[in-house]
C-alpha positions, 0 to 999 in steps of 0.5 A: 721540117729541114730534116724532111728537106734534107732528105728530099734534096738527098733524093734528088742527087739520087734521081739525078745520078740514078746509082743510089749510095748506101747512105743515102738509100738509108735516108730515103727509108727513114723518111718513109718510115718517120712520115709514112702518110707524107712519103705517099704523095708523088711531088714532082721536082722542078723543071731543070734550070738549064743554063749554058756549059761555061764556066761562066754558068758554074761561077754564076751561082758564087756569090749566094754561095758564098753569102751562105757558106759555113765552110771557110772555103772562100780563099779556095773558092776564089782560085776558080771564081773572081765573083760571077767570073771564072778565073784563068786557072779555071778556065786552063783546068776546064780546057786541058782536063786528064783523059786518061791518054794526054798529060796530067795538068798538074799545076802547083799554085804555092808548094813549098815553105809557109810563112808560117813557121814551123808548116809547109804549104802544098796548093795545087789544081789538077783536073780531068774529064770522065766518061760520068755524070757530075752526080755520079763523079763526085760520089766518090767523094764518100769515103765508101766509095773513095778509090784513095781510101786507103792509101797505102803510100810506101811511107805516108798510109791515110785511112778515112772513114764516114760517120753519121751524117752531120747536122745540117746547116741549111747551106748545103744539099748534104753533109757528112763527117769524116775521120780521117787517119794519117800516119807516116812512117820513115825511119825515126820520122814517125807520127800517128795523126788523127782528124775529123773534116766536113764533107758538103756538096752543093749546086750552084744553080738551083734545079741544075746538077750539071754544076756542082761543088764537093767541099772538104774542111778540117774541123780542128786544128791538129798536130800535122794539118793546120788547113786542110781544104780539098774542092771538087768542082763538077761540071758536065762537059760542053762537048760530050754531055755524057762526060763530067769534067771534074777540077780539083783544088787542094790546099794544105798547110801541113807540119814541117816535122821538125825541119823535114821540110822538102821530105814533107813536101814531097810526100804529100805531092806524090800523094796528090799525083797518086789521086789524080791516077787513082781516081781517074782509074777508079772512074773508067769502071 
């Protein structure tokens, strides 16, 4: 039964972004063929539950997302909803997202020195606004589409790669596994890290896609990464509903490789300013 859930919530993101992902055309074939008889009948969605585009209207839905999460997402979260309100910083992302011609609004929350010995947090929030649907925004986030897989940084290069879907775990719409290659090369600084995250994305109003959540986590701790959380929020844009305005929150605590603490640093941030250019350009196809 929540196999066959799975698959009908997938082919809603389907219907609503109407550019179906390779995985998830598998999916819909597989019900088809598991349960013949019950892909036969038509079941119409829900009627959309329409809900003002406010930032107000995304954090509505928190708190039952955050009463079933499964992702230890909850100290990101907060940074762009204080329960059912929204905060400044999310409000400042939804008002002054990159369009491709304005300035990038690339706001460090905490970039520096953990307290943690030995690590260096890189915290920041960056948004911008595409000419998409918030479906059609946050598919990039599967590594087959993703325009930062590879990076091919001068000194940092990350690979990821998808794997089978993950099995669900009734939190989410979908969920996916992720590994992810990091490798850094700099002359007698080198390091050869190899992770597995969780992908989720989720709705934060039941029967609406005009608010939705991409949430990656690190699965275990690693020789580089001791948190590693990026958080896509999505939302359709108030002023033009054929744009999505899509604010990002990534959080890093990384290892500061032998006391290379700024270097670290700075090549992590070049990497994120490189992920706003790159996937606002990948988005203008």
């Amino acid at each position: 039964m929540l196999y066959s859930k799975t698959l009908n919530v997938r082919a809603r993101w389907i219907a609503a972004s109407k550019r179906p992902t390779k995985i998830a055309i598998l999916c819909l074939w597989l019900l088809t063929m598991t349960n013949p008889v019950d892909a036969a009948v038509k079941r119409p969605f829900p009627a959309k539950n329409q809900l003002p585009l406010t930032p107000m209207s995304f954090c509505s839905g928190e708190p039952k997302l955050a009463a079933k999460l499964k992702q230890d997402i909850k100290p990101e979260l907060k940074l762009l909803c204080d329960g059912t309100q929204a905060t400044a910083l999310f409000s400042e992302m939804l008002t002054t997202a990159y369009n491709g011609t304005n300035g990038i609004n690339y706001k460090p929350i905490k970039v520096g020195q953990s307290t943690l010995a030995g690590w260096v947090d890189v915290n920041v929030a960056y948004s911008m606004r595409l000419k998409k649907s918030a479906v059609n925004a946050l598919r990039a986030e599967e590594a087959i589409n993703s325009p930062q897989n590879p990076y091919p940084g001068p000194e940092l290069k990350i690979k990821f790669v998808t794997e089978t879907p993950t099995t669900m775990e009734n939190d989410a719409d979908t969920a996916f596994k992720l590994t992810q290659l990091t490798v850094r090369d700099s002359g007698n600084r080198r390091f050869n890290d190899t992770s597995v995250h969780t992908l989720k994305l989720y709705r934060l109003v039941p029967n609406n896609f005009d608010f939705l959540l991409a949430a990656r986590t690190l699965d275990k701790e690693t020789a580089l990464f001791k948190r590693a959380v990026i958080l896509r929020a999505a939302m359709t844009d108030p002023v033009d509903p054929q744009y999505s305005i899509i604010t990002t929150i990534m959080n890093f605590t990384i290892s500061d490789q032998a006391d290379q603490a700024d270097r670290v640093e700075d090549i992590f941030v070049a990497y994120i300013r490189g992920d706003i250019v790159n996937v606002f350009k990948f988005h203008q196809k």
